[in-house]
C-alpha positions as CSV (number, residue, x, y, z in Angstrom):
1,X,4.0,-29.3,15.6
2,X,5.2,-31.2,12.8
3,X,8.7,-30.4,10.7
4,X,6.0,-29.8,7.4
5,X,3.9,-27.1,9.1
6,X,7.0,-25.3,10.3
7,X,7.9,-23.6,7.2
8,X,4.7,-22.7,6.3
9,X,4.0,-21.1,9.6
10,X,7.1,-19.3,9.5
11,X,6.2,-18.0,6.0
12,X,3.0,-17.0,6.8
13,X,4.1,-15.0,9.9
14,X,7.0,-13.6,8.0
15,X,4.5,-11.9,5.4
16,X,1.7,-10.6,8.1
17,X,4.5,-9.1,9.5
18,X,5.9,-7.8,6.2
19,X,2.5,-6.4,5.4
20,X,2.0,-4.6,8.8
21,X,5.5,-3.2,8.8
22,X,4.8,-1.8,5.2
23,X,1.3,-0.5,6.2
24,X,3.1,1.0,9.3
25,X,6.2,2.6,8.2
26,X,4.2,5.8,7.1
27,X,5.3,7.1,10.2
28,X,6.0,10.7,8.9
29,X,2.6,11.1,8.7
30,X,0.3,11.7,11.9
31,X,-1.4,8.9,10.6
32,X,0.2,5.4,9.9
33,X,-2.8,4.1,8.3
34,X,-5.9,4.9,6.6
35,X,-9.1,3.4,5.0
36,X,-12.1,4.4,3.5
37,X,-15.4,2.4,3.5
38,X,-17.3,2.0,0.2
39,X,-20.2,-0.9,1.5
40,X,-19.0,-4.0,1.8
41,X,-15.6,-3.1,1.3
42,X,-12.7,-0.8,2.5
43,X,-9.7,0.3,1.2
44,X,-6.9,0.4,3.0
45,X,-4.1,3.1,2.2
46,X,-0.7,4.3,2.8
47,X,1.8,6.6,1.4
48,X,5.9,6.8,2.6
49,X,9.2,7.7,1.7
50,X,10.7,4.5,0.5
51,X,13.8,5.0,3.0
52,X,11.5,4.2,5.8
53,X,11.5,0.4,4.8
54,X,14.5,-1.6,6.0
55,X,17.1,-2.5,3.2
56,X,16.4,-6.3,3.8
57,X,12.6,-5.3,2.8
58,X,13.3,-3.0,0.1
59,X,15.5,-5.1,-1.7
60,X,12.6,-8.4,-0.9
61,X,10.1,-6.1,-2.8
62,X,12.6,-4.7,-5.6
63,X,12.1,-1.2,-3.5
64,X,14.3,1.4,-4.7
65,X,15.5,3.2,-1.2
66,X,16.0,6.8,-1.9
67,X,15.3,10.1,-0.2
68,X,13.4,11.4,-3.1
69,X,11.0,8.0,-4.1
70,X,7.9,7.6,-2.4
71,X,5.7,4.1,-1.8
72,X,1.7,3.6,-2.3
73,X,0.4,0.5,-0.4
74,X,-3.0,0.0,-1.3
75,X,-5.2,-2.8,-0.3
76,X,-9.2,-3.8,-0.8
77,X,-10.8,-5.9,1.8
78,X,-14.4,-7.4,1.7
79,X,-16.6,-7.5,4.8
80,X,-17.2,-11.5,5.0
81,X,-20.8,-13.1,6.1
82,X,-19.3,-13.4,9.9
83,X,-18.4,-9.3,9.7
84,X,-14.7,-10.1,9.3
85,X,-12.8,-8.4,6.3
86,X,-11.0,-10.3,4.0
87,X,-8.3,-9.1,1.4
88,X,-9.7,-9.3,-1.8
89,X,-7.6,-9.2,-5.8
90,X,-8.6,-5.9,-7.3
91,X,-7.5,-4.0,-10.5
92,X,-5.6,-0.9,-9.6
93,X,-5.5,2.2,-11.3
94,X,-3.7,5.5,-10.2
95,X,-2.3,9.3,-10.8
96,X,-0.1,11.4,-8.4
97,X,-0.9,15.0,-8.9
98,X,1.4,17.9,-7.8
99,X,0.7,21.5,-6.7
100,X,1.4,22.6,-10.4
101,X,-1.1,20.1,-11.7
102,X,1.8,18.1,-13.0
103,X,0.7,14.3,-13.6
104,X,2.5,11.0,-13.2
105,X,0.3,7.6,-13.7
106,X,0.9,5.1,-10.9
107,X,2.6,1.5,-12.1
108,X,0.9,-1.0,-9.1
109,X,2.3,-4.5,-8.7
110,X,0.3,-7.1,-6.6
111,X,1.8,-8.6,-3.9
112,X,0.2,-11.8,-2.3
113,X,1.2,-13.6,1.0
114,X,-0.5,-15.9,2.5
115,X,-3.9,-14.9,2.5
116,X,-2.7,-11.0,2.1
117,X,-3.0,-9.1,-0.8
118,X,-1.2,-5.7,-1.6
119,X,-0.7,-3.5,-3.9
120,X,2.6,-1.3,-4.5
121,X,3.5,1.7,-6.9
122,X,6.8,3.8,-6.4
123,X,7.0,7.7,-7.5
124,X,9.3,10.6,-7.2
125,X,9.2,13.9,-5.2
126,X,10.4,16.7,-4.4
127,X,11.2,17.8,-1.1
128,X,8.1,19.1,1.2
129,X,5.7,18.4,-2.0
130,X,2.5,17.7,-1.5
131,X,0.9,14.8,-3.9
132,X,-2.7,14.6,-4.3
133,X,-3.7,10.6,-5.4
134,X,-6.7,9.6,-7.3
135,X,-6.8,5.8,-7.0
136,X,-9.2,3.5,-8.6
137,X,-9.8,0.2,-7.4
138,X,-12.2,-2.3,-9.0
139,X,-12.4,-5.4,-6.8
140,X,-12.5,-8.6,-8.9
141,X,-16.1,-9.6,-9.8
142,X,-17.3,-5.8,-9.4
143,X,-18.3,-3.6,-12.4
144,X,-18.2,0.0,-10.4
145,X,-14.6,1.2,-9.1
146,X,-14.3,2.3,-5.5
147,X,-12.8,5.9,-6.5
148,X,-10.1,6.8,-3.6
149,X,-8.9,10.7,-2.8
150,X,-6.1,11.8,-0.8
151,X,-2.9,14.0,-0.4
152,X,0.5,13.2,1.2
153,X,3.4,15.8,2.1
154,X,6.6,14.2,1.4
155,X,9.8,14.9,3.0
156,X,13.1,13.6,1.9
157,X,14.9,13.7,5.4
158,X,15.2,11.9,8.0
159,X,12.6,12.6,10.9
């Protein structure tokens, strides 16, 4: 392998291993990761306290670690002509709701390596709150939204 491939390669497997250890970390959860199909395409979710990502990968992705912030990693693939999916750029669009129907909007930032593409918003909770999200994805190209429902408990300790 040549010296100028080198630091591409490592780049590249530096950021598919980024991107599974942030799609991962939601290890609170019974679930690590979760998708839902809409056609062609599927978005993937996940939903952690931010103190579950490594300081080193916090700070890389201008994280706040902190027992009481939580991180949304959203991402929209598109089923290819071979049946593969592929991540695709979207326009995100979110609200956290809690169990007093107080709102907070979601602030996503994209985040491309290599051929992955992510999207991240940070909020605050409380301790053992549940959060219900209402995401909105529109992948580029697509008039209709692909409309996204879930809930998360959040914990601020250690498990």
């Amino acid at each position: 392998m040549s010296t100028t491939t080198q630091p591409t390669l490592t780049f590249l497997a530096k950021g598919i291993i980024t991107l599974f250890t942030l799609m991962l970390v939601s290890t609170q959860s019974v679930q690590a990761e979760q998708k839902e199909r809409f056609g062609d395409y599927e978005v993937h979710y996940s939903a952690f306290t931010s103190t579950f990502l490594t300081p080193e990968i916090a700070k890389q992705y201008g994280i706040v670690r902190s027992k009481a912030i939580g991180v949304i990693n959203i991402s929209v693939l598109k089923k290819t002509e071979n049946g593969t999916f592929e991540p695709v750029p979207a326009q995100l669009e979110g609200m956290r709701t809690n169990d007093i129907q107080q709102q907070q909007f979601l602030a996503f930032r994209r985040v491309k390596e290599g051929k992955a593409i992510y999207y991240l918003a940070e909020m605050q909770f409380m301790e053992g709150e549940v959060l219900v999200f209402n995401i909105s994805a529109t992948p580029e190209g697509q008039p209709q939204p692909l409309k996204l429902r879930f809930s998360q408990t959040f914990y601020n300790e250690d498990k």
